[in-house]
Backbone and ligand atoms as CSV (ligand in chain L), in Angstrom:
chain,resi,resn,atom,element,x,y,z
A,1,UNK,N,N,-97.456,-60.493,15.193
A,1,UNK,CA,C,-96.455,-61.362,15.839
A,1,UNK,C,C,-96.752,-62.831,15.583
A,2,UNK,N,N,-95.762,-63.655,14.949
A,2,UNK,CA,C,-95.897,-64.984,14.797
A,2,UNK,C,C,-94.925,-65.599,15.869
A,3,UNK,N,N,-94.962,-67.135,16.111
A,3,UNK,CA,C,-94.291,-67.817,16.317
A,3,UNK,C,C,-93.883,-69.131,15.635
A,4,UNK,N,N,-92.810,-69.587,15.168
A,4,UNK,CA,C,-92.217,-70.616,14.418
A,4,UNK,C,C,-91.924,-71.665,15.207
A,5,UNK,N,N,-91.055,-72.988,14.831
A,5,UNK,CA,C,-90.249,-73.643,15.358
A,5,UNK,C,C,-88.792,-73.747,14.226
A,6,UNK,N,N,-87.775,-73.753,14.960
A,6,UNK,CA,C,-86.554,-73.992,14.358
A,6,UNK,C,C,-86.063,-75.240,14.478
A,7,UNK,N,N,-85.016,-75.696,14.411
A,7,UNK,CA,C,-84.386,-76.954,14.535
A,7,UNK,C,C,-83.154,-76.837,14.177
A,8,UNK,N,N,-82.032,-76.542,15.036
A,8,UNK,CA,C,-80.762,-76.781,14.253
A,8,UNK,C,C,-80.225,-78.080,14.168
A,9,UNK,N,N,-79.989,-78.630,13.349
A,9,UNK,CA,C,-80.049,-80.155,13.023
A,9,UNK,C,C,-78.536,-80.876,13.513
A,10,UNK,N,N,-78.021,-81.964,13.987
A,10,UNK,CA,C,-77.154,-82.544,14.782
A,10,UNK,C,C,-75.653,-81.967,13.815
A,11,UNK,N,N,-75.451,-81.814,12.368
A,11,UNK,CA,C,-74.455,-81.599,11.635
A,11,UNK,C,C,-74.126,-80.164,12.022
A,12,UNK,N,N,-75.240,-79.169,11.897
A,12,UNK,CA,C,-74.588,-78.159,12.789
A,12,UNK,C,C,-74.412,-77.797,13.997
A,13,UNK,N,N,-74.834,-78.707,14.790
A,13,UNK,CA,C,-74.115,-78.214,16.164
A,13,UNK,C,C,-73.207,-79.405,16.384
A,14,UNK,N,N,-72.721,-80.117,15.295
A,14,UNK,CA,C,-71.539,-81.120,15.206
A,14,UNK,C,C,-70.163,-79.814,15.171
A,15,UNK,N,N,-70.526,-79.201,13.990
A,15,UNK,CA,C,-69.945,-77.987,13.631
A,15,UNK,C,C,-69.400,-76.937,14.225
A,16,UNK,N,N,-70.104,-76.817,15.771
A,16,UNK,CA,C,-69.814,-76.031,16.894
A,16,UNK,C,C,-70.780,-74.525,16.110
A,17,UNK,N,N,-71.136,-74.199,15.174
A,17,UNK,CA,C,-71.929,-73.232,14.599
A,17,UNK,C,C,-73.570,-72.956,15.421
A,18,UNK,N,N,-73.928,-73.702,16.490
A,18,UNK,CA,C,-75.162,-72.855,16.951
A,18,UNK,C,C,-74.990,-71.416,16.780
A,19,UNK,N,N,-74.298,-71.095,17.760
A,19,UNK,CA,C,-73.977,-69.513,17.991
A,19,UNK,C,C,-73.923,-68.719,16.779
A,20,UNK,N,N,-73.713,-69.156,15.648
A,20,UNK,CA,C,-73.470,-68.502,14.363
A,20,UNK,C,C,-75.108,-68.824,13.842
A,21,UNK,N,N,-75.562,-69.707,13.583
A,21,UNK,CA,C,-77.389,-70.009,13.486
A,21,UNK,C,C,-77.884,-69.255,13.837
A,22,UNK,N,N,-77.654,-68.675,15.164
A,22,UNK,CA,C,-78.911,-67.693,16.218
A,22,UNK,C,C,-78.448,-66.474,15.995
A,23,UNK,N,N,-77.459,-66.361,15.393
A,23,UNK,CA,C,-77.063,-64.911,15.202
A,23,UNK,C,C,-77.338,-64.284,14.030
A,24,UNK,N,N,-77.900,-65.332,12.704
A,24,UNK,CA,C,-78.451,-64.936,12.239
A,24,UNK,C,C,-80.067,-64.865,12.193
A,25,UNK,N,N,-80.987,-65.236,13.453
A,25,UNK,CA,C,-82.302,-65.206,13.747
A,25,UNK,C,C,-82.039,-63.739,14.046
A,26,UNK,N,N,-81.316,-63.329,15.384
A,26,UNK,CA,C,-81.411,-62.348,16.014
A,26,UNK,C,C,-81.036,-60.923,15.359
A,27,UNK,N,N,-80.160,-61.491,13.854
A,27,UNK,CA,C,-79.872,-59.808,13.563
A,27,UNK,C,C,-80.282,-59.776,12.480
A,28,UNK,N,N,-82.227,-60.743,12.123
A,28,UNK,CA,C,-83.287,-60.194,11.813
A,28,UNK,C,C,-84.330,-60.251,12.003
A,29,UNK,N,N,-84.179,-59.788,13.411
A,29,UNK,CA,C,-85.498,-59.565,14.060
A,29,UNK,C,C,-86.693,-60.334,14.853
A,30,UNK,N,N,-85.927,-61.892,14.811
A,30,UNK,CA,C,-86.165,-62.905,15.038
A,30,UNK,C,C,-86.013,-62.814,16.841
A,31,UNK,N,N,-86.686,-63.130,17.189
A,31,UNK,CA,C,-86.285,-62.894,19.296
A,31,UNK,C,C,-86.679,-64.644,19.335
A,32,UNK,N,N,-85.898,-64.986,20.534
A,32,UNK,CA,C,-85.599,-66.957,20.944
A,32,UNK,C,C,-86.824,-66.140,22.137
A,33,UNK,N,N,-87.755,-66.791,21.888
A,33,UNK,CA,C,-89.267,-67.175,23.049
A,33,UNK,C,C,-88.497,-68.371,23.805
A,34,UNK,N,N,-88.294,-69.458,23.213
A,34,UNK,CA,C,-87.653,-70.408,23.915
A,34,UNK,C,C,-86.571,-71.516,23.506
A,35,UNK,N,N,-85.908,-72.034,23.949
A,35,UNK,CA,C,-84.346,-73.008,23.647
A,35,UNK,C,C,-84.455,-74.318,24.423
A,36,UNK,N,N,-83.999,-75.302,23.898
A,36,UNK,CA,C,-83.317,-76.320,24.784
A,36,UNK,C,C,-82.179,-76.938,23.579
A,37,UNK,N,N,-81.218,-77.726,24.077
A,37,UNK,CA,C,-80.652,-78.353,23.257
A,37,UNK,C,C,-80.779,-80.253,23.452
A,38,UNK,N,N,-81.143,-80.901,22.971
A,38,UNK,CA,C,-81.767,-82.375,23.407
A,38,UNK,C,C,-81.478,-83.206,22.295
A,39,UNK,N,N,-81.302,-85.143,22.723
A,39,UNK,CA,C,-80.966,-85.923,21.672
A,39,UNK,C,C,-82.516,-86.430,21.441
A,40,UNK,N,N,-82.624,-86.438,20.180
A,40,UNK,CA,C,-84.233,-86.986,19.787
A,40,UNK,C,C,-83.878,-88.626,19.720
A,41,UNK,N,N,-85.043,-89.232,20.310
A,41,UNK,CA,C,-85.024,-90.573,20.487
A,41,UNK,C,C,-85.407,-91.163,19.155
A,42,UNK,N,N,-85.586,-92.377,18.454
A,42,UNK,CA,C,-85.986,-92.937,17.180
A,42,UNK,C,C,-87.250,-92.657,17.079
A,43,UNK,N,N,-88.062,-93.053,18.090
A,43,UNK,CA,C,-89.544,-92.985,18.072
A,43,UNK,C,C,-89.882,-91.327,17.870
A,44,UNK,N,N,-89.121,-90.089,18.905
A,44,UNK,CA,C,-89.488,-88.605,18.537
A,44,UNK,C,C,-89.311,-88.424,17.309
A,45,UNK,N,N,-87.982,-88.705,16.643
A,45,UNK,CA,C,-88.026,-88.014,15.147
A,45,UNK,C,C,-88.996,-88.709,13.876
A,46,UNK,N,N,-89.878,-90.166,14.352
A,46,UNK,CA,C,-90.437,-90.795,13.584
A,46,UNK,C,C,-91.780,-89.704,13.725
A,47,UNK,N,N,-91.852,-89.314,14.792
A,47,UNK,CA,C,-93.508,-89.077,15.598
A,47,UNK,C,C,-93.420,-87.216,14.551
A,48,UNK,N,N,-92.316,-86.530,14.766
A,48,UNK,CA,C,-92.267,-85.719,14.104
A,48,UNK,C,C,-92.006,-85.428,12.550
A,49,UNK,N,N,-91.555,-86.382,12.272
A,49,UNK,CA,C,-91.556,-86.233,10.299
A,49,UNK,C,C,-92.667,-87.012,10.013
A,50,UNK,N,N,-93.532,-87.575,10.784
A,50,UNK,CA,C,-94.501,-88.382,10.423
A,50,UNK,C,C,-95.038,-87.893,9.250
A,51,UNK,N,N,-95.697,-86.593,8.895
A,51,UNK,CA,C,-95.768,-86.279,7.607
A,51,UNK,C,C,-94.976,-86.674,6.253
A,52,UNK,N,N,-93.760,-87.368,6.568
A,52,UNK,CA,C,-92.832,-88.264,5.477
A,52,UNK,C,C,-92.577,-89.321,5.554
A,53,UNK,N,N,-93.465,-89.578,6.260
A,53,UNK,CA,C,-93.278,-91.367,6.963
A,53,UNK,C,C,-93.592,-92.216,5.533
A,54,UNK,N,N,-93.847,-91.947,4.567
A,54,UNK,CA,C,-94.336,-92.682,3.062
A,54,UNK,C,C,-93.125,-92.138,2.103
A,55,UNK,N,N,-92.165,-91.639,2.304
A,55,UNK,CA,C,-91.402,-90.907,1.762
A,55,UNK,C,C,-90.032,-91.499,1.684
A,56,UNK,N,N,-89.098,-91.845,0.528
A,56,UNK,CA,C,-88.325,-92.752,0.083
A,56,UNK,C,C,-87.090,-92.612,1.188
A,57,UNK,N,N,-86.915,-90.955,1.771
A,57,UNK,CA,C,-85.934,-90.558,2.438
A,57,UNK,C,C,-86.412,-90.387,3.862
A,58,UNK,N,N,-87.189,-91.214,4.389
A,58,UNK,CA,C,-87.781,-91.151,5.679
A,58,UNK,C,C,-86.612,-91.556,6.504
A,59,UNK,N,N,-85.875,-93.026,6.589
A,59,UNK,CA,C,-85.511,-93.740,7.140
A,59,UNK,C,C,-83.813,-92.831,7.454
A,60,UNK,N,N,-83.659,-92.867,6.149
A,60,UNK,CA,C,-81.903,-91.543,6.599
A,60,UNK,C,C,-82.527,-90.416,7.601
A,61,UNK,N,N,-83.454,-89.595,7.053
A,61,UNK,CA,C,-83.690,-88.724,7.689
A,61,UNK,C,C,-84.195,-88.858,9.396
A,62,UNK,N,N,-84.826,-89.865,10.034
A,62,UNK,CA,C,-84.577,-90.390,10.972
A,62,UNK,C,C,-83.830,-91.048,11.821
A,63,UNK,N,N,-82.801,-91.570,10.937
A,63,UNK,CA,C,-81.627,-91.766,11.191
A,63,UNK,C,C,-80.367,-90.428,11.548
A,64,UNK,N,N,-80.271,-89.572,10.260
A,64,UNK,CA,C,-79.569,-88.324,10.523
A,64,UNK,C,C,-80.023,-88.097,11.618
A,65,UNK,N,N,-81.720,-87.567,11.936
A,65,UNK,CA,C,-81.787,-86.400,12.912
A,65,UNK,C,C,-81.676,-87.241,14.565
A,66,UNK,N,N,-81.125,-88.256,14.206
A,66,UNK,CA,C,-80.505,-89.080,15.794
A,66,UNK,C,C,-79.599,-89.390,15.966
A,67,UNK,N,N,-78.428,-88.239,14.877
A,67,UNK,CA,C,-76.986,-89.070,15.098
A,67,UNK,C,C,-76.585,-88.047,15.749
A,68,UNK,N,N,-77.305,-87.850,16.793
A,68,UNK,CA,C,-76.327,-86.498,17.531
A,68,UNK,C,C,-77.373,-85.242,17.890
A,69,UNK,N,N,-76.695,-84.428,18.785
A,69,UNK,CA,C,-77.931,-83.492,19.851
A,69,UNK,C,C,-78.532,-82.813,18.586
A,70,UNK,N,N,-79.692,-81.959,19.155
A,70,UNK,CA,C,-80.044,-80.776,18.175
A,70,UNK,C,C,-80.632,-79.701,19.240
A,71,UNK,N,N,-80.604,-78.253,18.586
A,71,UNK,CA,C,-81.282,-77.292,19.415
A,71,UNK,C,C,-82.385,-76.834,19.050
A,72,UNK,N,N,-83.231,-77.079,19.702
A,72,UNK,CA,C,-85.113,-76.437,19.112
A,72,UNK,C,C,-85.039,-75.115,19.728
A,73,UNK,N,N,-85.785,-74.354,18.826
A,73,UNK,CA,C,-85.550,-73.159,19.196
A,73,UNK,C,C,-87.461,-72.441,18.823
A,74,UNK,N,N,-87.884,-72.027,19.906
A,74,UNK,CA,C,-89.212,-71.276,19.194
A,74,UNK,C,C,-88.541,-69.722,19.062
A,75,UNK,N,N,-88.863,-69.413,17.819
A,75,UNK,CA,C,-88.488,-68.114,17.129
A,75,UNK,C,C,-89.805,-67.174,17.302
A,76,UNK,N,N,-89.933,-65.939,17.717
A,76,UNK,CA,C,-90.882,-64.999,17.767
A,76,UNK,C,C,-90.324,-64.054,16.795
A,77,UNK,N,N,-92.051,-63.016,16.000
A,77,UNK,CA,C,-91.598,-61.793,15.703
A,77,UNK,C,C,-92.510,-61.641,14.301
A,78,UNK,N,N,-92.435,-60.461,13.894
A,78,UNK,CA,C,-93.513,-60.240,12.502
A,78,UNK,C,C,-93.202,-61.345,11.449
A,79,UNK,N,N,-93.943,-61.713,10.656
A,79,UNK,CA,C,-93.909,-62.647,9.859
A,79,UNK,C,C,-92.780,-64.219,10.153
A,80,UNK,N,N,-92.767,-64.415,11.799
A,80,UNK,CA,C,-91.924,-65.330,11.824
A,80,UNK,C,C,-91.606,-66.831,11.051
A,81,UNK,N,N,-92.358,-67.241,10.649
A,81,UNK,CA,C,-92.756,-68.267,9.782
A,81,UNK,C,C,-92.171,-68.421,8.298
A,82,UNK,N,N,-92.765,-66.601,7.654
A,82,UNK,CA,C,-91.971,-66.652,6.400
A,82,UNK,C,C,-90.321,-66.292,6.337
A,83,UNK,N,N,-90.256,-65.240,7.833
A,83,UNK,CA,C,-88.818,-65.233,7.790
A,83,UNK,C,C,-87.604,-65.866,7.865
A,84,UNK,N,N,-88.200,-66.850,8.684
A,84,UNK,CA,C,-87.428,-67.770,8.862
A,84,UNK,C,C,-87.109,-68.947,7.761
A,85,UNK,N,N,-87.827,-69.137,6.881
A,85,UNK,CA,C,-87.702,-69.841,6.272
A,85,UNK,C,C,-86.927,-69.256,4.807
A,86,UNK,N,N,-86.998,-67.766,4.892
A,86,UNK,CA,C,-86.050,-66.824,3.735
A,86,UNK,C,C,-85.211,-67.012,4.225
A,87,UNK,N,N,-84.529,-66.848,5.866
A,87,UNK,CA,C,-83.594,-67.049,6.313
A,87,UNK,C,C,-82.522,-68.422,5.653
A,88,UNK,N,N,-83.706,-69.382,6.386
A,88,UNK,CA,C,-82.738,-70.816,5.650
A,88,UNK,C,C,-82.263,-71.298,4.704
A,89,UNK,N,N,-83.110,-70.772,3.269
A,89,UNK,CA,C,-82.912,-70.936,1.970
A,89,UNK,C,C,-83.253,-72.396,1.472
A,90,UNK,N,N,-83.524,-72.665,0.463
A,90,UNK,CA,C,-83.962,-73.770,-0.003
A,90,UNK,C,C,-83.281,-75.122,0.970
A,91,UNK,N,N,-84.154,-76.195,0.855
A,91,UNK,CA,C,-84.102,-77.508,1.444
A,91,UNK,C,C,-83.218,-77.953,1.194
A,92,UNK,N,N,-82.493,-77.892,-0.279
A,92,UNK,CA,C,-81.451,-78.804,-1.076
A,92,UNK,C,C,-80.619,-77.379,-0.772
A,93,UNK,N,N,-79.221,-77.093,-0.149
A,93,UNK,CA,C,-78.131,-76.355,-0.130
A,93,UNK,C,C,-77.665,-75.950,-1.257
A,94,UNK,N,N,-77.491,-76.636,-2.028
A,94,UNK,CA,C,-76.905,-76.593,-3.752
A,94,UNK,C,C,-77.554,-75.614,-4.279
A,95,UNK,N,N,-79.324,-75.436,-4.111
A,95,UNK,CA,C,-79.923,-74.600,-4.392
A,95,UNK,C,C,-80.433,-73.167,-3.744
A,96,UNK,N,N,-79.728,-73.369,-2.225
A,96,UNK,CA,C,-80.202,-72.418,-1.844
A,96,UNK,C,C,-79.135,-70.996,-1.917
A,97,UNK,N,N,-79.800,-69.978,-1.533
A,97,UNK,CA,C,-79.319,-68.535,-1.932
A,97,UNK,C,C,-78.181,-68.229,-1.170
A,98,UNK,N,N,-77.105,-67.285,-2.039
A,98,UNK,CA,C,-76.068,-67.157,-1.460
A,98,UNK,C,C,-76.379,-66.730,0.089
A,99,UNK,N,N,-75.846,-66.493,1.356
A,99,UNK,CA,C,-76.283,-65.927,2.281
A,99,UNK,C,C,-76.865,-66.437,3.202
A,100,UNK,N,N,-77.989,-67.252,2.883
A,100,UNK,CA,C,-78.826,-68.108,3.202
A,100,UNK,C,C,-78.060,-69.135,4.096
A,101,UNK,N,N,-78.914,-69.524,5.521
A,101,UNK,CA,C,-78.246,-70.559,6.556
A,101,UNK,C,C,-77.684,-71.694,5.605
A,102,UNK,N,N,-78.403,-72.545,4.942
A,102,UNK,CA,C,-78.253,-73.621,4.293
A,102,UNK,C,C,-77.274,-73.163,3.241
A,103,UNK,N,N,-76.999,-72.404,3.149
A,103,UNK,CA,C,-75.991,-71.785,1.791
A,103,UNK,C,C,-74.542,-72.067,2.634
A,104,UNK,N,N,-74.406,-71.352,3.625
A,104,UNK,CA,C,-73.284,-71.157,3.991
A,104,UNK,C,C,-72.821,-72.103,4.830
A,105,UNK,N,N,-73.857,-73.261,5.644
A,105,UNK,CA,C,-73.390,-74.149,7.142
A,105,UNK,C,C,-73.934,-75.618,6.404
A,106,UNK,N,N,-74.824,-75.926,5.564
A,106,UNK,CA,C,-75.349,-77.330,4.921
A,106,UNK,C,C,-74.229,-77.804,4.129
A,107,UNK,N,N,-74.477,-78.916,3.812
A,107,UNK,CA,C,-73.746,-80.060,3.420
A,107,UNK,C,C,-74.477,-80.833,1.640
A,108,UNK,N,N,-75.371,-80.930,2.537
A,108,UNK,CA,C,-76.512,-81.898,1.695
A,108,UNK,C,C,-77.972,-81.847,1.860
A,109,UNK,N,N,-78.959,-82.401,1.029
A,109,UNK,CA,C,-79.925,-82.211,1.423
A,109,UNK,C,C,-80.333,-83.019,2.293
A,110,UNK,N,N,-79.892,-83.711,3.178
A,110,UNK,CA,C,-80.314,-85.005,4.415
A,110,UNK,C,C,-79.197,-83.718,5.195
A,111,UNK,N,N,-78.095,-83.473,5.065
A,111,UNK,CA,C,-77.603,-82.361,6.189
A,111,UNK,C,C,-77.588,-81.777,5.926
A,112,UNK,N,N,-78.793,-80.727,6.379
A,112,UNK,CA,C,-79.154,-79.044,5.595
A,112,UNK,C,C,-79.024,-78.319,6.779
A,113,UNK,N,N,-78.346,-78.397,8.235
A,113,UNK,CA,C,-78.276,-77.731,8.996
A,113,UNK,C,C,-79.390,-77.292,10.299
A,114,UNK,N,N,-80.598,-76.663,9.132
A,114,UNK,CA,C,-81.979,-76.074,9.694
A,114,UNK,C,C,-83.135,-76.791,9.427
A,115,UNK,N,N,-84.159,-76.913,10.353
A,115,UNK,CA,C,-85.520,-76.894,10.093
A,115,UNK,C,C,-86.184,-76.128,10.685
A,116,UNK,N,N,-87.037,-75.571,9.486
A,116,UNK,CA,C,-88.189,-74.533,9.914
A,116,UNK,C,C,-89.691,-74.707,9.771
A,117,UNK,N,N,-90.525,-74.648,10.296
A,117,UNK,CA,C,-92.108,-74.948,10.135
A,117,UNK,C,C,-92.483,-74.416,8.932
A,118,UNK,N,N,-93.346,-74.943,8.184
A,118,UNK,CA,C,-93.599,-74.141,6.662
A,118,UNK,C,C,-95.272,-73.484,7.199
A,119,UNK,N,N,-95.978,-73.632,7.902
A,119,UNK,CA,C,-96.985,-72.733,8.144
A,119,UNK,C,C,-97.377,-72.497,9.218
A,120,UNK,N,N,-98.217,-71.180,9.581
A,120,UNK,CA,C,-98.616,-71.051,10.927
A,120,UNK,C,C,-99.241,-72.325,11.766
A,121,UNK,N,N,-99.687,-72.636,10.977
A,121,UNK,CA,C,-100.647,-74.458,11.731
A,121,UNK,C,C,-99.576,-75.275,12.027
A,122,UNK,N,N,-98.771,-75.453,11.142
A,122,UNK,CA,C,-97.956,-76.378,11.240
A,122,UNK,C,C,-96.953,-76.030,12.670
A,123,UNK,N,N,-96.301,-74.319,12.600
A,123,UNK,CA,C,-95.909,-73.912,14.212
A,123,UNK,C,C,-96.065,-74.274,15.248
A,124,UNK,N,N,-97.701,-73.933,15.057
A,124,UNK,CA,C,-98.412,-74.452,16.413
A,124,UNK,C,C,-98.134,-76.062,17.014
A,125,UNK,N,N,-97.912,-76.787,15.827
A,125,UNK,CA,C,-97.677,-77.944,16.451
A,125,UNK,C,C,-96.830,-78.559,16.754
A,126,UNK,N,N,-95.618,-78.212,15.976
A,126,UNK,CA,C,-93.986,-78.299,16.143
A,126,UNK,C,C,-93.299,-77.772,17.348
A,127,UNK,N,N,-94.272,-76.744,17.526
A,127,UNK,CA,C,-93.868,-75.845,19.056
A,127,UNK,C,C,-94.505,-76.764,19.962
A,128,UNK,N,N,-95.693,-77.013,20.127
A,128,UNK,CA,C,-96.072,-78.006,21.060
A,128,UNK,C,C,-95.430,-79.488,21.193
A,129,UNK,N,N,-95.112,-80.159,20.017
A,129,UNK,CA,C,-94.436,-81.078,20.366
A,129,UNK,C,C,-92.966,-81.231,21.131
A,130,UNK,N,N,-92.332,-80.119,21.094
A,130,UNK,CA,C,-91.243,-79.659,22.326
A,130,UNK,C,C,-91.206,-78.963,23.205
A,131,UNK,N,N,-92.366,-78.087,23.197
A,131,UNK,CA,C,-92.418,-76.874,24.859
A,131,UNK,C,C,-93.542,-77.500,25.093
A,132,UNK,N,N,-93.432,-77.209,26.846
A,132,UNK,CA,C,-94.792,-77.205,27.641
A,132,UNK,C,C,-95.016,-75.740,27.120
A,133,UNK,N,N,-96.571,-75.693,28.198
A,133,UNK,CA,C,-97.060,-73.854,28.073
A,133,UNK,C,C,-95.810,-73.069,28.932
A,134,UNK,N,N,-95.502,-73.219,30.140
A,134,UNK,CA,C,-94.228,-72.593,31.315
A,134,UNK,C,C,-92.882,-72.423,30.588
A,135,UNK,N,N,-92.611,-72.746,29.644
A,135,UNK,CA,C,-91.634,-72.734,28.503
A,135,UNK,C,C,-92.081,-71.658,27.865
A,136,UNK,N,N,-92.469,-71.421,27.328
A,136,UNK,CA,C,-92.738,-70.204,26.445
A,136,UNK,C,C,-93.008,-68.871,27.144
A,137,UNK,N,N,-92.529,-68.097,26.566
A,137,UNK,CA,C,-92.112,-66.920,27.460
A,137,UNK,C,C,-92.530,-65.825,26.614
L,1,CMP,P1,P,-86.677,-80.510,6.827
L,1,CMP,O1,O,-87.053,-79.089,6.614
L,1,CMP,O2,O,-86.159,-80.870,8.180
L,1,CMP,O3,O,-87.909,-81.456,6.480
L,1,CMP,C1,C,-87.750,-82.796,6.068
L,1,CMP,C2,C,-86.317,-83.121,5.741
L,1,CMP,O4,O,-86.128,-84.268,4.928
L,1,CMP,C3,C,-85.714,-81.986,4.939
L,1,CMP,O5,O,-85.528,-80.873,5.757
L,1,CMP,C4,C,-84.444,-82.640,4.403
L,1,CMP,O6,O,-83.347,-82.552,5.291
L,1,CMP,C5,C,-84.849,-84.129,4.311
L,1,CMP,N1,N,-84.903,-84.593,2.930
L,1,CMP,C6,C,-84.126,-85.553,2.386
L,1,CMP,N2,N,-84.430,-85.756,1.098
L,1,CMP,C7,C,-85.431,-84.897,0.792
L,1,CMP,C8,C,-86.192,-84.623,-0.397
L,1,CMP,N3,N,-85.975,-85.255,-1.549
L,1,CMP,N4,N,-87.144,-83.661,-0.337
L,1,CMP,C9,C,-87.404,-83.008,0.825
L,1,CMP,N5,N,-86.713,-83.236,1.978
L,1,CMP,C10,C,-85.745,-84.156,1.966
């Protein structure tokens, strides 16, 4: 059993498509441990891409992920980490697989819909930076 973090990003729940996002977690195997839906402040989405804070597309991308709510979602379940991220399909939409979240609900690669944790370490901390422990279920 793993646990992930998700992110449905402000363009899709601009979209009214949450409900269509989680429906494809849940019908594979994916179970919601925990939800909120919340607007990230300038300083949260800086504190969280900080890993791209040197990165040419920092400033849009901090910008995008504050033009509007998003839903964090901790995802449970066997290989949650890699599934989820087969789920989403490549970063850039253009490239990702037919089927695939980003295939069918993305735009662009600054509005790709989803974010998913790329490793178990990385989970752990993505999940902590939005749940307390009483949150997780
Ligand atoms: P995400 O999985 O949320 O992680 C960082 C985000 O930066 C990524 O999805 C994209 O939406 C965005 N981004 C914009 N340009 C690039 C790029 N050239 N390479 C990677 N990510 C990018």
């Amino acid at each position: 059993m793993e646990q992930t973090l998700s992110i449905i990003k402000p363009d899709a729940a601009a979209k009214n498509v949450i409900g269509k996002i989680i429906d494809r977690f849940e019908s594979n195997n994916l179970r919601i441990a925990a939800l909120k839906k919340l607007q990230l402040s300038k300083e949260d989405a800086q504190k969280f891409y900080d890993v791209h804070k040197n990165r040419p597309f920092f400033r849009d991308l901090v910008q995008f992920m504050t033009s509007g709510p998003v839903v964090v979602i901790v995802l449970e379940g066997e290989n949650a980490v890699a599934k989820n991220r087969e789920l989403m399909g490549a970063t850039n939409p253009k490239e990702a697989k037919k089927g695939t979240i980003r295939a069918d609900f993305a735009e662009s690669i600054d509005a790709n819909a989803v974010h998913g944790s790329d490793s178990l370490e990385n989970a752990a901390i993505e999940i902590s930076f939005f749940f307390g422990k009483r949150e997780l279920i």
